[in-house]
C-alpha positions as CSV (number, residue, x, y, z in Angstrom):
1,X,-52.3,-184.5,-84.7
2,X,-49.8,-186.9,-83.4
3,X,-48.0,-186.1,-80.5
4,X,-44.4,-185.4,-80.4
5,X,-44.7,-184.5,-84.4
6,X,-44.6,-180.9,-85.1
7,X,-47.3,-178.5,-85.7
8,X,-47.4,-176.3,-89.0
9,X,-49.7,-173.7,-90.1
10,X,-49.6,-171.8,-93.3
11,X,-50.9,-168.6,-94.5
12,X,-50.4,-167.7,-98.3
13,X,-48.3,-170.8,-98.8
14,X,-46.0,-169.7,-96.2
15,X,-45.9,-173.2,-93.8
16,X,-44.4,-172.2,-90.1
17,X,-44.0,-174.5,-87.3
18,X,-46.0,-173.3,-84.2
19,X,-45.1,-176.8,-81.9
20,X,-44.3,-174.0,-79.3
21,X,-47.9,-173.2,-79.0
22,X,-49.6,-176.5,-78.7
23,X,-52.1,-175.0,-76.1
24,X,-53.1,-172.6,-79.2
25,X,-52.2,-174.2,-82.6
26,X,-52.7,-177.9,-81.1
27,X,-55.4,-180.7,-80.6
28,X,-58.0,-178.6,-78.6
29,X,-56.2,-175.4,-78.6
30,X,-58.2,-172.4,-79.3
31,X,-57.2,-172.2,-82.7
32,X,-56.1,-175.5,-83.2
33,X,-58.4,-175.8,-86.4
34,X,-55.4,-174.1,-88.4
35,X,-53.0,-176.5,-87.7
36,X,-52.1,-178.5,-90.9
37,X,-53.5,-176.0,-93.5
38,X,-52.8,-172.6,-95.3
39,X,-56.0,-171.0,-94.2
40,X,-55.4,-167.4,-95.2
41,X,-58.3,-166.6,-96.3
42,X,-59.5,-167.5,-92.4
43,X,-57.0,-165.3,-90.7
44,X,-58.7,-162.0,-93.2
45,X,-62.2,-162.9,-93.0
46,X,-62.4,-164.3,-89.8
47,X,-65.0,-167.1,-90.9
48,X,-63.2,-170.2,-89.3
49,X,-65.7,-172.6,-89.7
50,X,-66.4,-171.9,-93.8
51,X,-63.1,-170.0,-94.9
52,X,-59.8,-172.6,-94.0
53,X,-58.4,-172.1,-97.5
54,X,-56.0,-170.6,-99.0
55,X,-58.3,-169.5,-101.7
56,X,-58.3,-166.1,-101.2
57,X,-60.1,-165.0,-104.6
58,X,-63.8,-162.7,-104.0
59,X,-62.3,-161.7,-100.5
60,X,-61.7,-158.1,-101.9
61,X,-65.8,-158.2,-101.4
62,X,-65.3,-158.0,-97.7
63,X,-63.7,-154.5,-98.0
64,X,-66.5,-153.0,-100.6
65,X,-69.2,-152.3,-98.1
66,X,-71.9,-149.3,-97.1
67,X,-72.5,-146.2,-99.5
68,X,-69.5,-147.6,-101.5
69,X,-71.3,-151.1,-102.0
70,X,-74.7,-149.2,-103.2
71,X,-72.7,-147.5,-105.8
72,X,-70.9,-150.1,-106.9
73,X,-74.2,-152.0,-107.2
74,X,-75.6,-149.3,-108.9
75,X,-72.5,-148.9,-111.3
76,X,-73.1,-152.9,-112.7
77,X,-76.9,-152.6,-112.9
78,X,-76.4,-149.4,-115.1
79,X,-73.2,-151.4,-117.1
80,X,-75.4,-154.3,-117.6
81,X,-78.2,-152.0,-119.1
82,X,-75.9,-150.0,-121.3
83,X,-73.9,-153.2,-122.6
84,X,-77.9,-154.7,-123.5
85,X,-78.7,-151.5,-125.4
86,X,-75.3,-151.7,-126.9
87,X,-75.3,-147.7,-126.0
88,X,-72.8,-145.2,-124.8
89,X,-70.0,-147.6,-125.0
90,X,-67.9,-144.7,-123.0
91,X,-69.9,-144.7,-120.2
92,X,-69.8,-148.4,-119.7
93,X,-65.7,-148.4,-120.1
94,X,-65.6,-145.2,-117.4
95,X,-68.0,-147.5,-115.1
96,X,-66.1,-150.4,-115.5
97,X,-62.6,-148.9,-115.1
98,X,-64.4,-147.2,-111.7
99,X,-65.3,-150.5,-111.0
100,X,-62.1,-152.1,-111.2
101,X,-60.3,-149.2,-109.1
102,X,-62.3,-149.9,-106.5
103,X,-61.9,-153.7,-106.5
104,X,-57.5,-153.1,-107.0
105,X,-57.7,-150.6,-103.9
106,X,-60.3,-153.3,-102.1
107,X,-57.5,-156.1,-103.2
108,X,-54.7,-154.2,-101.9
109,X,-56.7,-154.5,-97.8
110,X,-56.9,-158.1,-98.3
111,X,-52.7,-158.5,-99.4
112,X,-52.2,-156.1,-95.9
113,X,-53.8,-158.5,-94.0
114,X,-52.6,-161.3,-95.2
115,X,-49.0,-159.5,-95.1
116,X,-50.3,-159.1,-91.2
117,X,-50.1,-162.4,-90.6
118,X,-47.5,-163.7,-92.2
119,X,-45.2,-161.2,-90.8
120,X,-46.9,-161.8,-87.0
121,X,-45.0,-165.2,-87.9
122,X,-42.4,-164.6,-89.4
123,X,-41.3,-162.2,-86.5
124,X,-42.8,-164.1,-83.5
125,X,-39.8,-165.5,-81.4
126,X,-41.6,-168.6,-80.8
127,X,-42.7,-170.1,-84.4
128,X,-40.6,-170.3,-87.2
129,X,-40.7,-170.3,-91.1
130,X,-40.3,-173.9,-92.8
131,X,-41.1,-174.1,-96.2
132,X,-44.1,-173.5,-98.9
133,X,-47.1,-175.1,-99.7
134,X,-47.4,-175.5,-103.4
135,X,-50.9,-174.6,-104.2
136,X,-53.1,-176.3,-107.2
137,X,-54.2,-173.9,-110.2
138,X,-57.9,-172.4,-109.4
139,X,-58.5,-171.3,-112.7
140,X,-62.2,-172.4,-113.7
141,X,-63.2,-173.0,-110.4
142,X,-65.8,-170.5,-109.0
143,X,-64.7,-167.8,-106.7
144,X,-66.1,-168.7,-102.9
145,X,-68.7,-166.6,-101.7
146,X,-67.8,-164.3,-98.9
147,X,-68.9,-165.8,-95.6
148,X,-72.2,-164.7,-93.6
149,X,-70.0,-164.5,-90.5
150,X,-69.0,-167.5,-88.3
151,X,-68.0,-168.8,-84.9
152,X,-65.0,-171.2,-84.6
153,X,-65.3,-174.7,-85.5
């Protein structure tokens, strides 16, 4: 950072100017490690060391957990059986459309917390919205791994 330029975050390509917060957003603020990039993916998962990106593709993951993560892993070890055998080609299509239910439902967390932020932001009588980030093409990159949990940078 150089002083007396402004700071920026973004979140979802959504860039906001946060220079009123220098003791948070700036050089050795507490969560000056946003400053300068969209980290959305951050602000959901909470993983600041390994998750400042925007990237925000797998993070539906996060939200598939417990007894509902056993099925689900239970659900594609008995579609990748079926689709082997090449049997019961109705079962696989009811396990998949299951499947994909849960990740759309999981997927629609994720867009509310991003939302979260983006409004805690847009509203805050301090920061203010200044533009987008346009954001290259990920398709045929591989989809990040969700984090093992972090501490800040």
């Amino acid at each position: 950072m150089t002083p007396g330029l402004p700071i920026y975050i973004a979140i979802n390509g959504s860039v906001f100017d946060v220079s009123a917060s220098p003791q948070t957003y700036g050089p050795g603020g507490g969560y000056g490690f946003f400053s300068g990039k969209d980290a959305a993916r951050a602000f959901v998962s909470g993983c600041f060391r390994e998750d400042l990106t925007w990237d925000l593709r797998g993070l539906e993951e996060m939200y598939i957990t417990g007894d509902v993560r056993k099925l689900d892993d239970k659900e594609l070890s008995e579609i990748s059986r079926l689709e082997s055998t090449g049997e019961n080609d109705s079962r696989v299509r009811y396990l998949k459309k299951r499947r994909d239910r849960r990740r759309r439902e999981a997927w629609a967390q994720v867009e509310k917390a991003v939302s979260h932020w983006e409004n805690f932001f847009n509203n805050h009588e301090k920061y203010f919205y200044v533009g987008k980030v346009v954001h290259l093409d990920l398709s045929g990159t591989p989809v990040r791994e969700l984090c093992k949990g972090d501490t800040k940078p």
